[in-house]
Steps between C-alpha positions, in 0.01 A plus 500: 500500500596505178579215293792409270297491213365866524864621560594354175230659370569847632811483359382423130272766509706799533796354224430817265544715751828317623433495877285210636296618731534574923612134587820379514719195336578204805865539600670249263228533236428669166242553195609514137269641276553547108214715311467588175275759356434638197344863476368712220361835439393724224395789672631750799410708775600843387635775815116576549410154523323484167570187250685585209596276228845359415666201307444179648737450800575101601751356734550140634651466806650199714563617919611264671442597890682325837468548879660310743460461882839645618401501877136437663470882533678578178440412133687625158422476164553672165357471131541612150384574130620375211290604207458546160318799354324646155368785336535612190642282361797555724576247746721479796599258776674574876462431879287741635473573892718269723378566823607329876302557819511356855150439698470507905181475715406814673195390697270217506190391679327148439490470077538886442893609445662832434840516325746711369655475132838702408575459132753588220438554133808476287505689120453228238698494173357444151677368165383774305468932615170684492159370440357246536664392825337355871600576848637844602878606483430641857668338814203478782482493903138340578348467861199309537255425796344186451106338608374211515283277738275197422110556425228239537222587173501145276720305645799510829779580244343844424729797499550864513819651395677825441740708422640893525823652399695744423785532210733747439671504189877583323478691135311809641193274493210557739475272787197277521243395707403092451176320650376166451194354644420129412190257617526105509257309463510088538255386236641104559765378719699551209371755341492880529415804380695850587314874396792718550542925454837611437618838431793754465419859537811766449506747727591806173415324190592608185345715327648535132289439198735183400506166562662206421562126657800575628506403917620826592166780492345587857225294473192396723258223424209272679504146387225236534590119548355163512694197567403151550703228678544122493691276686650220350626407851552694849859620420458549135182700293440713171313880480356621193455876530312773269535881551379796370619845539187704596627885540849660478704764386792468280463193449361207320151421440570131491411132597712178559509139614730315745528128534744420752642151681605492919735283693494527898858342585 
């Protein structure tokens, strides 16, 4: 069975990613989460895959990310980005990527569960036109199957959890396929590490010579991830997250930090 605890920490782990896992919110109950990351990169993955130099690319972003327990069988939630980008010496600042889902069990069996995650992605606006900007101008239809069930390797609050969707996009952009796969680990009763995967892999990248930060190419990338998690009590915790992009194609070659603060209400 699993415990409160681990649910809380399901959710934090997938925050990025904006979907928290296979479980569900309690009827009557929600999780607030506010992250903020900053991400820089002075390099990209060219249409071939090949890392190509560019000027240095930087963008601070706060998300901050809710779900709520509509119903036992039924859970909504929604996030956004506001950020603040560079290159340059140009510099530009917007919400990037609202996005709203809804979350229902499938099928469950003892601590394994199998759910189902519609989404929407709404086009973001930006103060200033052209480069360098974040999100994608694109308005996007997402469904997700979602993994998860409870493992038993260092310690009872062990976890295995993951994700598959699909995303088709506005704009004449390619839809998307999106994965996640994340491990948890209990290191301490409060304490807890999380090795994560994460990737988006267009189905007809581009394939034109240019490039440029601007949210809207056909892009595919595999990101790496390690986040560690305290609790500073059983309804309340921080994460501190590094990631790494590891292979792509029109897109970044970049790395980041997240530092983020959750409140189960």
């Amino acid at each position: 069975m699993l415990t409160r605890p681990l649910l809380l920490l399901l959710a934090l782990s997938f925050t990025p990613a904006a979907h928290a896992g296979a479980w569900l919110q309690p009827e009557g109950q929600g999780l607030f989460i506010a992250n903020a990351t900053y991400y820089r990169s002075d390099r990209f993955f060219d249409s071939a895959g090949h890392k190509q130099p560019q000027p240095r690319f930087a963008k601070y972003e706060f998300q901050p990310y809710g779900e709520y327990g509509v119903t036992r069988w039924l859970t909504l939630g929604g996030s956004a980005y506001l950020q603040h980008v560079t290159q340059s010496g140009r510099a530009n600042d917007g919400l990037a990527d609202p996005e709203f889902f809804a979350r229902t069990t499938l099928w469950q069996r003892g601590s394994e569960r199998l759910a189902v995650q519609p989404l929407v992605k709404f086009a973001g606006g930006f103060r200033r036109a052209g480069t360098p900007r974040g999100g994608s101008r694109s308005t996007d239809a997402e469904l997700s199957l979602l993994y998860g069930r409870n493992l038993d390797l260092l310690s009872r609050r062990d976890y295995l959890d993951s994700r598959v969707g699909y995303r088709v996009r506005s704009q004449g952009r390619s839809p998307e396929w999106r994965g996640d796969v994340a491990l948890g680990l209990g290191i301490r009763d409060t304490v807890q590490i999380i090795p994560a995967l994460r990737a988006v892999v267009a189905s007809a990248p581009d394939k034109t010579p240019d490039f440029s930060e601007n949210g809207d190419l056909d892009s595919s990338v595999l990101k790496m991830e390690l986040a560690g998690i305290y609790h500073l009590e059983p309804h309340q915790w921080v994460q501190a997250s590094l990631f790494r992009h590891v292979i792509g194609f029109q897109t970044g070659d970049g790395y980041g930090l997240s530092l983020a603060f959750a409140q189960r209400f």
